[in-house]
N, C-alpha and C positions, 0 to 999 in steps of 0.2 A: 872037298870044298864045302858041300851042303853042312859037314858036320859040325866045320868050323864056324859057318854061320849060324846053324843053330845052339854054338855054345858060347857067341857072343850075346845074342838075343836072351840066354837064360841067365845071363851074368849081369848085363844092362837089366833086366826087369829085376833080378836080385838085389842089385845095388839100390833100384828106383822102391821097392819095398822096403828096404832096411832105409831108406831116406827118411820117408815119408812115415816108415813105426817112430823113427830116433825124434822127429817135426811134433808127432803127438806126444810123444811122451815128452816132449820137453814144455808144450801148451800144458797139458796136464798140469805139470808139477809148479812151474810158473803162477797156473790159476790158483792150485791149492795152497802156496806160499802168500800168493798176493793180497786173498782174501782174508787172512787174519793181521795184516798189514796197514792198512789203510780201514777205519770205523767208518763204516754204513754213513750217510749223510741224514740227516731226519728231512723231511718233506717241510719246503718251505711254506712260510705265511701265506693268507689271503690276506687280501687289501686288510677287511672287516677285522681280522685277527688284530694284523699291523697296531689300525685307529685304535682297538681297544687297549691293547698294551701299553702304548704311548699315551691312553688316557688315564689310566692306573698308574703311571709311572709318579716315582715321587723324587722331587730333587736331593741330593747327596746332602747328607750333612757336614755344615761347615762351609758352604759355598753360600752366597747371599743369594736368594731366591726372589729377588723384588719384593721382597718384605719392608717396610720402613723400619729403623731403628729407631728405640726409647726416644721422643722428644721430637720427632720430626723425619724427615729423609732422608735416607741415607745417601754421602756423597762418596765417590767410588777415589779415591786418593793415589795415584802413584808415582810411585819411587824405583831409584835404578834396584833396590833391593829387595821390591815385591809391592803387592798393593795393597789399601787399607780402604777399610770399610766404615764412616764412621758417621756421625750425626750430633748436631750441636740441642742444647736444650736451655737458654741465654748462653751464659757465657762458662756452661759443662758441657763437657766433651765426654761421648759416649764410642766406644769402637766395639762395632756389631763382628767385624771379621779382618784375619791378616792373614795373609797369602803369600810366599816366597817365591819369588822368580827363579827361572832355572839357574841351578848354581850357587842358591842361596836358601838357608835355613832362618826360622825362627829364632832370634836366642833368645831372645826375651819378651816380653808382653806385657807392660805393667803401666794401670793407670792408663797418660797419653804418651808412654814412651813406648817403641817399637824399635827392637835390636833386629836386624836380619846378619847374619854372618854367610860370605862367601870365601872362595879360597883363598884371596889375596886382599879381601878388602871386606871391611865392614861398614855396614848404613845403619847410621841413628835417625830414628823420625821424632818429631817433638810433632803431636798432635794438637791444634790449639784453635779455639773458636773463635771469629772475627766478624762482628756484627753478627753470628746467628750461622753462619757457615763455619765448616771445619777447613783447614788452612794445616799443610804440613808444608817445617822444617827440615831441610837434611843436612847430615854431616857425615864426612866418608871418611873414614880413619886407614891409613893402606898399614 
């Protein structure tokens, strides 16, 4: 009877060390896969860093930056086809910027006309100055 218990005992502590090697070597190989998986994170900003970045930073080009356009201010124009940027100088019409809405491309840009083209539907804008502000027409052709 003693014998039998002590070859339970050497069989449970058997199994409980092949547990606990197969537990490591599975950490192991986990860590050493993991770590070329996922890139390092870099250390985030300080405040100080932040402000300076954002003071350096310069607006995109192609975006109106609150700059006025030729002739006076620019007035921000929109349309179901995107927006226009544009500024009168008497009765010239100047377009500093156009911008398409999602769904819709530029087609055209000429002078004070503005083509936007989207999947089902096209927008004409007729650009035109009225007393000294810019004033958009639209026409939507399906």
């Amino acid at each position: 009877m003693a014998a039998m218990f002590t070859r339970s005992v050497v069989v449970i502590a058997g199994w409980l060390a092949a547990a606990t090697a197969s537990v490591a070597a599975g950490l192991l190989a986990v860590g050493a896969l993991g770590a070329g998986i996922v890139p390092s994170s870099p250390d985030p900003l300080t405040d100080e860093q932040v402000k300076a970045q954002l003071a350096a930073a310069r607006p995109l080009p192609g975006r109106p930056s609150g700059a006025s356009a030729p002739g006076g201010q620019g007035h921000v124009l929109n349309t179901p086809g995107g927006t226009i940027v544009a500024s009168c100088s008497g009765d010239q019409v100047s377009i500093a910027s156009v911008s398409p809405a999602q769904g819709f491309k530029v087609d055209e840009a000429e002078g004070n006309k503005v083509e936007f083209d989207g999947d089902d539907v096209e927008i004409k804008a007729t650009v035109r100055c009225v007393n000294g502000v810019p004033q958009v027409a639209v026409e939507q052709d399906r």
